[in-house]
C-alpha angles and dihedrals in degrees: 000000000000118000094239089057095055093040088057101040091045080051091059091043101060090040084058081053096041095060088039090061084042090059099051106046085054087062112032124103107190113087100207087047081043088059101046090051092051088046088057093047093049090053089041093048083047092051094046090049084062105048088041093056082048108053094046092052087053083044092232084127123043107191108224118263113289107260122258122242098241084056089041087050100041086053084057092059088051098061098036085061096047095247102132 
């Protein structure tokens, strides 16, 4: 298997795991289990950083084009108008 491939793969992975934890902080009621939650998804956020930074040095992975500030700006609007 390439390594693009498995870093990729691996990316899509820890984002699965980030909305997981997400999900269950949202929803759990307990504040030491709370905590422990928040603590995995810290580790997780911090793993996939890496391999983030990674695969954009190696270029497996190209980050769209920075917004521009008339779409930045007409998002706004949408929001402030309670559209989205």
């Amino acid at each position: 298997m390439q390594e693009k491939v498995m870093v990729t793969d691996t990316l899509t992975g820890i984002n699965g795991e980030l909305a997981g934890y997400a999900g269950m902080i949202a929803q759990a009621e307990d504040k030491e289990l709370k905590a422990a939650l928040k603590q995995l998804r810290n580790a997780c956020e911090q793993s996939q950083e890496e391999l983030y930074r990674i695969a954009k040095e190696k270029s497996y992975y190209v980050p769209a084009a920075k917004a521009t500030q008339e779409e930045i700006s007409n998002v706004r609007q949408l929001f402030s108008q309670g559209t989205l």
